[in-house]
Backbone as JSON, one array per atom type, in Angstrom:
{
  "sequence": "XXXXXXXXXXXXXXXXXXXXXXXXXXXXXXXXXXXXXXXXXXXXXXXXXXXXXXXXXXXXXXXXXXXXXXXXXXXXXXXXXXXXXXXXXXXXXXXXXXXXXXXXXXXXXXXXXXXXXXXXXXXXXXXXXXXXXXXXXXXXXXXXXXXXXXXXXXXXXXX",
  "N": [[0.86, -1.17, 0.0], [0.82, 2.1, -1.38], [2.04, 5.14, 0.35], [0.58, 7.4, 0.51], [-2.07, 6.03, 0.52], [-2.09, 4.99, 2.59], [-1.87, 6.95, 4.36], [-4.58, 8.56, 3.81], [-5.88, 6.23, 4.9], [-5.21, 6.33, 7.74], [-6.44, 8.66, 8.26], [-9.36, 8.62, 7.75], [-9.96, 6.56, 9.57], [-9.03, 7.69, 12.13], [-10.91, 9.72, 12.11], [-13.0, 8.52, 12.28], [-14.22, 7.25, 10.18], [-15.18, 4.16, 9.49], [-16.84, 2.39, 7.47], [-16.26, 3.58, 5.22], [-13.19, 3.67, 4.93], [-12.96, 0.62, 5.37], [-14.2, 0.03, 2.57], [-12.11, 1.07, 1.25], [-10.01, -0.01, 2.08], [-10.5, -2.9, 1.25], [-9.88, -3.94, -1.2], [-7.05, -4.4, -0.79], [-6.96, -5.98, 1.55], [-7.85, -8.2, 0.08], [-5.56, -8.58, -0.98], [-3.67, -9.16, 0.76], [-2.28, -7.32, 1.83], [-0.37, -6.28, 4.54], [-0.36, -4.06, 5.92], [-2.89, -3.35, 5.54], [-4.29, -5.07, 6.43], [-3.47, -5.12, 9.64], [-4.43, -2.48, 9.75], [-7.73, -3.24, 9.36], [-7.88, -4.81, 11.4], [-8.39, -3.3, 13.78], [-10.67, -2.39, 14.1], [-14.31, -3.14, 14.07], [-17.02, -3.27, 12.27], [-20.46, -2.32, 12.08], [-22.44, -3.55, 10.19], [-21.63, -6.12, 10.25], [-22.39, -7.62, 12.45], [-20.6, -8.52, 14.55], [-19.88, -10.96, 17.42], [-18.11, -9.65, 20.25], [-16.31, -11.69, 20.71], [-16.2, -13.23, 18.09], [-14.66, -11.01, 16.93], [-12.43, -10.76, 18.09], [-10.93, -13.29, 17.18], [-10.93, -12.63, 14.87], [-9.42, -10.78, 14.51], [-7.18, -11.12, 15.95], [-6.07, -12.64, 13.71], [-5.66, -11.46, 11.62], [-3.86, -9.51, 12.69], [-1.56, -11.69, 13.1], [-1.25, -12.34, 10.32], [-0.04, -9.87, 9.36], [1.98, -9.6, 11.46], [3.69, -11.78, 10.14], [3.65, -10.67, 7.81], [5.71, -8.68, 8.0], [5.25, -6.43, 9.27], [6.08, -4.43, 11.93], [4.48, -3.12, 14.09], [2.0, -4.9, 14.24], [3.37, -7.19, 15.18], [4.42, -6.46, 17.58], [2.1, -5.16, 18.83], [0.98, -7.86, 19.28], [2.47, -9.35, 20.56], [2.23, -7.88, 23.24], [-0.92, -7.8, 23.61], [-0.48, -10.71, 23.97], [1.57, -10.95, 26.24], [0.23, -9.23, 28.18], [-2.87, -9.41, 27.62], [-5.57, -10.82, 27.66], [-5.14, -13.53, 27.0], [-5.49, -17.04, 26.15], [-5.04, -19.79, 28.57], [-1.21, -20.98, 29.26], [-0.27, -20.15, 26.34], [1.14, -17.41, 27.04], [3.62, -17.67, 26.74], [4.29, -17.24, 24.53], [4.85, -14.31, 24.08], [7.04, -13.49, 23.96], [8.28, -14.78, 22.06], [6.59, -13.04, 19.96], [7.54, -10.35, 21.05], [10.46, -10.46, 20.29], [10.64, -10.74, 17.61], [9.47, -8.46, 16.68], [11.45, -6.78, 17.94], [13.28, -7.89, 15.6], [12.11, -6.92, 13.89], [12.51, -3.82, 13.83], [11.35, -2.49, 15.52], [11.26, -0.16, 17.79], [10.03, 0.53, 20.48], [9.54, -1.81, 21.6], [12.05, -2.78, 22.38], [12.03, -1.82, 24.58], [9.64, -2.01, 26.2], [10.09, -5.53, 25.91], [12.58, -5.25, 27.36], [12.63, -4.5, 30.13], [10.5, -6.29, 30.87], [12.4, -8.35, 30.83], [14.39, -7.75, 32.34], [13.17, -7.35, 34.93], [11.7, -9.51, 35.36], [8.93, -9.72, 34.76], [6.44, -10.79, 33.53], [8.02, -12.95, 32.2], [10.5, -15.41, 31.98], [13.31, -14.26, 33.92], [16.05, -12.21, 33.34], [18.51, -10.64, 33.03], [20.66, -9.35, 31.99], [20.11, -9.45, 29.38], [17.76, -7.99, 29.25], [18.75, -5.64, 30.32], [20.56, -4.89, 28.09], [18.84, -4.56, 26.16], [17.6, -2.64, 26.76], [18.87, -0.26, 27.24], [19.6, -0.24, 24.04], [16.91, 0.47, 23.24], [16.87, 3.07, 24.54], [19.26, 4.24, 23.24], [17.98, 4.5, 20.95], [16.36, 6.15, 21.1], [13.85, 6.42, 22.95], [12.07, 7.82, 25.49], [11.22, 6.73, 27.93], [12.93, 4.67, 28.1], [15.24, 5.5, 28.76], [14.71, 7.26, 31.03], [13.94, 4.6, 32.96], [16.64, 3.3, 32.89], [18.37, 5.39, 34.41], [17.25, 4.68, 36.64], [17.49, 2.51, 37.35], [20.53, 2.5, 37.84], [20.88, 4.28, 39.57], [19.97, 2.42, 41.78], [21.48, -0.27, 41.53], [24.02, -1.4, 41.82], [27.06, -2.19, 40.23]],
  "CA": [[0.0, 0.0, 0.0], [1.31, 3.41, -0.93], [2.1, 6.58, 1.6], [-1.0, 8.52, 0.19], [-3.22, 5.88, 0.5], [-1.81, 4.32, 4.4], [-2.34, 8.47, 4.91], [-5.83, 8.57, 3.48], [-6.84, 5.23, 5.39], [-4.86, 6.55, 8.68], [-7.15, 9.93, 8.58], [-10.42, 7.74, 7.83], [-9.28, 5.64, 10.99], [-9.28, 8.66, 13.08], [-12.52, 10.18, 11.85], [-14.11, 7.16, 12.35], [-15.32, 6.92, 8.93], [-15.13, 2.99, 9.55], [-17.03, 1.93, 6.33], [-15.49, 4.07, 3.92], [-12.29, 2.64, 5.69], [-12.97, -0.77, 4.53], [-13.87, 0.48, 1.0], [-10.52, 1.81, 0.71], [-8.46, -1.41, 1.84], [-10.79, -4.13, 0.79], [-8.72, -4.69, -1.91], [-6.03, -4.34, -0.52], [-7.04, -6.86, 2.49], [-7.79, -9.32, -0.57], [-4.11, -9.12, -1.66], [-2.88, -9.85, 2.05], [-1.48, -6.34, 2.72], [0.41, -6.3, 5.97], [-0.95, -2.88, 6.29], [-4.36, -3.02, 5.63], [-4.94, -6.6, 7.95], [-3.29, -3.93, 10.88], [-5.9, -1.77, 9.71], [-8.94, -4.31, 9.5], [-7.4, -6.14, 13.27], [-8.7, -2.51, 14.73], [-11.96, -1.96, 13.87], [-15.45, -4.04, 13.93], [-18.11, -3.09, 10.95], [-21.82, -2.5, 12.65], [-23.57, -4.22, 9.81], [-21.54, -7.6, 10.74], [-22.74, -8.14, 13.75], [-20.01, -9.13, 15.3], [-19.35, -11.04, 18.49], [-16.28, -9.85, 20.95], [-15.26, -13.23, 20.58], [-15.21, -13.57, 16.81], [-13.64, -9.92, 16.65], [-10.96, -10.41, 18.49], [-10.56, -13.73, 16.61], [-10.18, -12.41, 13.52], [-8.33, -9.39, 14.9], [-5.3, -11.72, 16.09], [-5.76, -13.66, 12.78], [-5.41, -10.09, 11.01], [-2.33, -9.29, 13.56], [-0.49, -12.89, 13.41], [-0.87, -12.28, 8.87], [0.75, -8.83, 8.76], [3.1, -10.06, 11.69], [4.67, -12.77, 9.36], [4.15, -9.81, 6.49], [7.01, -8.07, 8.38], [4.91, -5.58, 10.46], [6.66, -4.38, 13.37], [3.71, -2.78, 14.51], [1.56, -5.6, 14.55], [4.43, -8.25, 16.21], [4.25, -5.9, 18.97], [0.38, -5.6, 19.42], [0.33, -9.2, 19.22], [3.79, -9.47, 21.93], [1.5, -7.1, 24.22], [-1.35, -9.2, 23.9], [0.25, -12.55, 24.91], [1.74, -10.79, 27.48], [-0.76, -8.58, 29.33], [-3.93, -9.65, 27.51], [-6.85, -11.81, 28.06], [-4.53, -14.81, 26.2], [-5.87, -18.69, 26.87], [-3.51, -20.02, 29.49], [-0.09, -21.8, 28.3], [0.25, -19.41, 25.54], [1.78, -16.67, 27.22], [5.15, -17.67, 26.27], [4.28, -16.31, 23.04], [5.32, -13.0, 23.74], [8.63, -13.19, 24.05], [8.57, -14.79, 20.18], [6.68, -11.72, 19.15], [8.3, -9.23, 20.87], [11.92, -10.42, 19.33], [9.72, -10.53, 16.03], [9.42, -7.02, 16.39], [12.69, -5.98, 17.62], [13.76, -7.75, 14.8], [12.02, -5.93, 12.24], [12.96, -2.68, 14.04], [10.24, -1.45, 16.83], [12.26, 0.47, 19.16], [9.48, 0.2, 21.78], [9.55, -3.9, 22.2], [13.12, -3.02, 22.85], [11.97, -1.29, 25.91], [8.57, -3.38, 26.7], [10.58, -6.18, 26.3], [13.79, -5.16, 28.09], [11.76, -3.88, 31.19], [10.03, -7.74, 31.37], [13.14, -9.49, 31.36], [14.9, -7.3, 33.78], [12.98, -7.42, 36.2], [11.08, -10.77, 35.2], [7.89, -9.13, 34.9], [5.84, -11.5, 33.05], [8.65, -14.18, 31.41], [11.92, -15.45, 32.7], [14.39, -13.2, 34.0], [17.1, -11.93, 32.64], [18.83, -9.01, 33.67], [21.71, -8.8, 31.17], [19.11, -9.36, 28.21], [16.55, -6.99, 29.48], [19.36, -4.52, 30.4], [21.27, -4.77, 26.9], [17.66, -4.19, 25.38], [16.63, -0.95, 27.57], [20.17, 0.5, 26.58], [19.32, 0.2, 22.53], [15.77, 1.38, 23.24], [17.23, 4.83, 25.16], [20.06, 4.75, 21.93], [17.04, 4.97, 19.75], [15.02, 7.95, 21.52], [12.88, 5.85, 23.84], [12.42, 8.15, 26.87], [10.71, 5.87, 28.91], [13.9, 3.75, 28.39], [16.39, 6.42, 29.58], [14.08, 7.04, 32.76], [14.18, 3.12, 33.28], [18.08, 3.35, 32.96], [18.77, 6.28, 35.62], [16.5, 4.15, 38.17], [18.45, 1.07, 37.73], [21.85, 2.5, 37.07], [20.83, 4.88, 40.98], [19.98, 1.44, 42.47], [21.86, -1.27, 41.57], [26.02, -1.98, 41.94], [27.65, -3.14, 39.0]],
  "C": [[0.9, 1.23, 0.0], [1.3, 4.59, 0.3], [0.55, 6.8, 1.43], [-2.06, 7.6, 0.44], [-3.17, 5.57, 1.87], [-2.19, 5.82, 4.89], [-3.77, 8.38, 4.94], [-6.51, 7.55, 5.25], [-6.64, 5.78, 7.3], [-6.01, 7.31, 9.12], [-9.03, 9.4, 8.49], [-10.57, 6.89, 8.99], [-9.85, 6.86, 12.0], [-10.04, 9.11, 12.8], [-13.6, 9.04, 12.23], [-15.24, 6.9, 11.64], [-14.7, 5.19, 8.93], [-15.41, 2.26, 8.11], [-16.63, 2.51, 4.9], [-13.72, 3.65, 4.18], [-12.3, 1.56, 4.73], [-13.15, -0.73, 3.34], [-12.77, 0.52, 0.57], [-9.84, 0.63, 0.87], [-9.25, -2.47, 1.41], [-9.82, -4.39, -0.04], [-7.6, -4.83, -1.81], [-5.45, -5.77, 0.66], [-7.22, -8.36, 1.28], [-6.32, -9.94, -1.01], [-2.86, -9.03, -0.64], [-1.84, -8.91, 2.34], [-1.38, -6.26, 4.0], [-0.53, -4.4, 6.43], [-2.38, -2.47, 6.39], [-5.29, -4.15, 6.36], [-4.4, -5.58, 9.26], [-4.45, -3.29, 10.75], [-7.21, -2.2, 10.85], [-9.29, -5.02, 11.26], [-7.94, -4.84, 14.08], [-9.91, -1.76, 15.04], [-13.04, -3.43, 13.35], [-16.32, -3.16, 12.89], [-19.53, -3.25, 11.78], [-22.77, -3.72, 11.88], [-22.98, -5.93, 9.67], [-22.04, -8.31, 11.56], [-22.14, -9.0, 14.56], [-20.0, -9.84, 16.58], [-18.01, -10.66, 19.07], [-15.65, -10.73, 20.57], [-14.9, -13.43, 18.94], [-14.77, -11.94, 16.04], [-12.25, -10.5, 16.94], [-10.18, -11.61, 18.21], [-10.08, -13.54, 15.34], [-9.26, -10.98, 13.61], [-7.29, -10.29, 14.83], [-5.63, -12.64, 14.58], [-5.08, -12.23, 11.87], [-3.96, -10.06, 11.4], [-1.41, -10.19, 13.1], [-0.35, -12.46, 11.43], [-0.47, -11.35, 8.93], [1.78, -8.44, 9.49], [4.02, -10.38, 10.72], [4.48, -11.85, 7.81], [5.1, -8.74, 6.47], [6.57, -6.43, 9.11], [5.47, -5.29, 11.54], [5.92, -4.11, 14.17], [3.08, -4.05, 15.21], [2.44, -7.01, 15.5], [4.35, -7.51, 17.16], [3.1, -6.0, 19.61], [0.46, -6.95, 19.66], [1.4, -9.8, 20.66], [2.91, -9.1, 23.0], [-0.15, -7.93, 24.87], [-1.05, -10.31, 24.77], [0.32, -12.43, 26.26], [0.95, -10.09, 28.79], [-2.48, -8.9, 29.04], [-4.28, -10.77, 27.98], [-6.25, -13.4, 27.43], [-5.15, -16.32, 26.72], [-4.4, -18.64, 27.84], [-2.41, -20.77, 29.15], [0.13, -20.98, 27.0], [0.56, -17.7, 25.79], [3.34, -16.32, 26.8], [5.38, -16.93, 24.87], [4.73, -15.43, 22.84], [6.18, -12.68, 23.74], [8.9, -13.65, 22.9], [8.06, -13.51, 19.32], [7.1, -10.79, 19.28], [9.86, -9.46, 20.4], [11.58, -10.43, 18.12], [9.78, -9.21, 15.87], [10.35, -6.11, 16.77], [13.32, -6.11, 16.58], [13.38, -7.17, 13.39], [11.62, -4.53, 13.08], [12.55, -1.67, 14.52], [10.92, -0.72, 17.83], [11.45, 0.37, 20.62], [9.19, -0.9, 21.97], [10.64, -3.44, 22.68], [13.0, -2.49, 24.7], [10.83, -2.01, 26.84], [9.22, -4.56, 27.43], [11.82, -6.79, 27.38], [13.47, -5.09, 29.54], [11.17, -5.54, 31.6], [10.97, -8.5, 31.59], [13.67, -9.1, 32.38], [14.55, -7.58, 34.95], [11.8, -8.59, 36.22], [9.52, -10.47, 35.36], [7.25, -9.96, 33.27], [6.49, -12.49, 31.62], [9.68, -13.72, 32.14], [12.99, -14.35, 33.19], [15.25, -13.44, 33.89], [18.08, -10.89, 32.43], [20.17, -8.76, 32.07], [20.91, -8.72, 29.86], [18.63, -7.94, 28.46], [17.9, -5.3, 29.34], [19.91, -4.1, 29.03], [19.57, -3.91, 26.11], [17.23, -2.85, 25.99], [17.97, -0.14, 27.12], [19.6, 0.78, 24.88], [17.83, 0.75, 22.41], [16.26, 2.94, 23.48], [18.31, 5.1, 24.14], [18.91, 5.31, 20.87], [16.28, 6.08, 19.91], [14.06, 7.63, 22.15], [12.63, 6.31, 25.14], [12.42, 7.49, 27.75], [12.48, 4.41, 29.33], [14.94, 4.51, 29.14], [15.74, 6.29, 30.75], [14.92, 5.77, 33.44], [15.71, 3.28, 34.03], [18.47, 3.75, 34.05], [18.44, 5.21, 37.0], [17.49, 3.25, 38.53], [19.66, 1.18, 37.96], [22.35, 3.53, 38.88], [20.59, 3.82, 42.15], [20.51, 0.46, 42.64], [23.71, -0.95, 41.38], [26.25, -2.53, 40.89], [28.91, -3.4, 39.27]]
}
């Protein structure tokens, strides 16, 4: 999907022109744009009549296809998810595959999400030299929240 039209659909998004929305990426959702399944994964359609339940099924089905279409965006939503959402139980571990999914295609805030959970083992294994290495290249990238982080740890802990 071009700039002008991810603009267009962005500003349709925020107006909450919803069905002229879907006009605009249907075809786009037919030809398995990574950008327009993000879209689609954030909005319900009135005259579907959706259930919660099969929204937010075809939301993460939306999410997990424009994941593996190299979304960084969506590998994160879907990391965040796992990890703080409503997830079945036993698939929490998940989020530590999508948030390295999305550091590796170049989210700067997984680096800090994620760095922040291993550190201080806040919902998957801990890992202090991980987490810490990862809150460092978040606050290289312009992540305030990661600098903060840094000072706290760097005023509390002995190295």
């Amino acid at each position: 999907m071009e700039t002008s039209i991810k603009e267009k659909a962005d500003q349709l998004f925020e107006d909450g022109e919803l069905e002229t929305l879907y006009e605009l990426i249907e075809p786009f959702l037919k030809a398995n744009d990574p950008y327009a399944q993000l879209l689609y994964s954030s909005f319900s359609l009135e005259r579907l009549t959706e259930s919660d339940e099969e929204f937010e099924a075809r939301s993460l089905a939306l999410l997990k296809a424009a994941s593996e279409g190299g979304l960084a965006d969506a590998s994160y939503r879907i990391a965040v998810l796992y990890s703080f959402g409503d997830m079945p139980a036993g698939e929490s571990d998940l989020s530590s595959l999508y948030f390295e999914r999305a550091i590796a295609q170049g989210h700067s805030h997984s680096k800090f999400t994620y760095g922040f959970n291993l550190y201080y083992g806040t919902e998957v294994k801990q890992d202090k030299p991980r987490g810490l290495q990862l809150l460092k290249e978040a606050a290289d990238d312009g992540i305030e929240l990661a600098k903060e982080e840094l000072k706290i740890i760097y005023s509390t802990t002995r190295f």
